[in-house]
N, C-alpha and C positions, 0 to 999 in steps of 0.2 A: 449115570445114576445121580453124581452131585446137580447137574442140571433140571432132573426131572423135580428133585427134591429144592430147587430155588424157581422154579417153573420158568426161566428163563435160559436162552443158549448163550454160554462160557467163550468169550473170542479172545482171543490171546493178544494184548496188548493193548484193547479197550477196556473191557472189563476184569481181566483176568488178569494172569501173569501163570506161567508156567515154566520151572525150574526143576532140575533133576539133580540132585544130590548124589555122589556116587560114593565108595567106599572111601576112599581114599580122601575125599574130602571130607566126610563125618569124622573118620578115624585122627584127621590132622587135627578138628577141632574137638573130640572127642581129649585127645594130647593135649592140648592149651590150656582145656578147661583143668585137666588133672595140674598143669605147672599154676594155673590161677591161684588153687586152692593149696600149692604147697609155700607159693608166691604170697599171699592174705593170710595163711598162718605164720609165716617167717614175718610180715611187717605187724602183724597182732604181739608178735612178740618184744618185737623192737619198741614199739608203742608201750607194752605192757612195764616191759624192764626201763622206762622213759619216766613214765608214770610216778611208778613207787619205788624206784632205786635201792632199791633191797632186794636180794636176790631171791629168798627162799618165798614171801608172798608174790613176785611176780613168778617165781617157777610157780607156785601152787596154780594162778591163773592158767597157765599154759599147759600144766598135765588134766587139771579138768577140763579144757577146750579140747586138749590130746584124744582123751582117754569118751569126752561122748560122741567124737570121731569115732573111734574104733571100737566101742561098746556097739553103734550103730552100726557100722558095718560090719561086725558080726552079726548080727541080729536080723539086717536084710540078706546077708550070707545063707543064715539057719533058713530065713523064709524061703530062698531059691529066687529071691529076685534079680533079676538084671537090669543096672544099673544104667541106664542111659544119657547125656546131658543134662536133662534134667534134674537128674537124683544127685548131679555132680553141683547144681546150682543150689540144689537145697543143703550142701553140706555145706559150702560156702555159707547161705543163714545162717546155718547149726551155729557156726563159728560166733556169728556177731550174736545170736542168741546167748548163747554160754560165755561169754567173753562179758556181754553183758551184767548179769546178775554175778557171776565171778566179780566185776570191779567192783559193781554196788555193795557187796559183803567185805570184799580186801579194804575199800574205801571207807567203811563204818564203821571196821576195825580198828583201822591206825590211822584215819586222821580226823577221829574223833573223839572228845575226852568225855564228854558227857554221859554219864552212868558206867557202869559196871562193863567188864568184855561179856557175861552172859547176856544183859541188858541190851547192850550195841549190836550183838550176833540175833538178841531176839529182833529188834528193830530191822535188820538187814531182813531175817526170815519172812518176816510179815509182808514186807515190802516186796521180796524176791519172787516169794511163792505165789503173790496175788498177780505181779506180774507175767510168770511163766503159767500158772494153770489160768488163767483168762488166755492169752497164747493158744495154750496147749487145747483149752474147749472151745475156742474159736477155728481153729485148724482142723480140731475132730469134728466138727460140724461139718466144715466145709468139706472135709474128706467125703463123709457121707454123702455129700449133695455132688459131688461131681464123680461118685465112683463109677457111676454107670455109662459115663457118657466122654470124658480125659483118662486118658493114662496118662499123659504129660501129668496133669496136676495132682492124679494121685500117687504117683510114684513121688513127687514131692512133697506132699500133707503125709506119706507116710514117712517117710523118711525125719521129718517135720514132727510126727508125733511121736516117734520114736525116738529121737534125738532129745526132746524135751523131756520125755519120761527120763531118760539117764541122766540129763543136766539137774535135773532136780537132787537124785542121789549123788550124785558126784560133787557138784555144788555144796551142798546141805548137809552132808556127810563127810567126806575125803576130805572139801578145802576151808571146812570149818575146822576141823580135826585139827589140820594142817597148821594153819591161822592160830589158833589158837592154842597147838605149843608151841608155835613162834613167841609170840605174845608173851607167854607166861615164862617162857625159857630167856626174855628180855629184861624179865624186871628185875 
């Protein structure tokens, strides 16, 4: 069928390559990739508490990173999806997504003195949400454009769009929150 549809015949070693993947071998790496992502969250963290040496905004960093983990995988849960490698690479993104705009907001906060803390959290917002929803409608396009024809890349663009729609609340809501009764409980 692949042959008919490249109108040329497949020889294994010239032009081809043909590999058989068995259980045991998916499910070995299936396991790596889950110790990757538990491995990229423990050094996110060390990195994170590195950073800003302060406890309560480097945890706030890490339970927003936590929490649109497991927002998201409920949420492909509720859908009945089944997660495969792929979905496990895209939470591994999620991370450096939400880890992301989490610093730029921690970062705006406290080690910046210019204007007001509403002023600084508006400047973070501006900045944060231009760059998660450009993100977030870039990914939804491209979801669209390859839903018919990848499940690889759609199970990751959605995983990807799902994960950003919660970074945004979580981020924007919970570690502002956070952030700033730190803040205010400092002065």
């Amino acid at each position: 069928m692949l042959e008919e549809f490249l109108g040329y015949e497949l020889i294994n070693g010239e032009n081809a390559s043909f590999e058989f993947t068995g259980s045991s071998l998916s499910e070995s790496f299936y396991k790596q990739l889950l110790i990757a992502i538990l491995f990229a969250f423990i050094l996110m963290a060390i990195v994170v508490f590195f950073i800003f040496r302060t406890f309560v905004p480097s945890l706030a960093v890490i339970i927003a990173a936590f929490a649109d983990i497991l927002m998201t995988l409920t949420m492909i849960n509720i859908l009945g999806m089944k997660i495969s490698s792929a979905g496990i690479v895209a939470f591994l993104m999620l991370i450096g997504y939400s880890v992301d705009t989490d610093i730029l907001l921690t970062t705006r906060i406290l080690k910046r003195d210019e204007g007001s803390l509403n002023e600084r959290i508006y400047g973070a917002f501006k900045t944060g949400l231009t760059m998660t929803l450009t993100s977030l409608l870039a990914i939804t396009f491209a979801l669209f454009v390859v839903k018919s024809f990848s499940i690889v890349l759609t199970q990751i663009f959605t995983v990807l769009v799902i994960g950003l729609g919660f970074d945004i609340l979580n981020t924007w809501i919970t570690n502002v929150s956070i952030l700033k009764w730190y803040v205010e409980k400092k002065k």
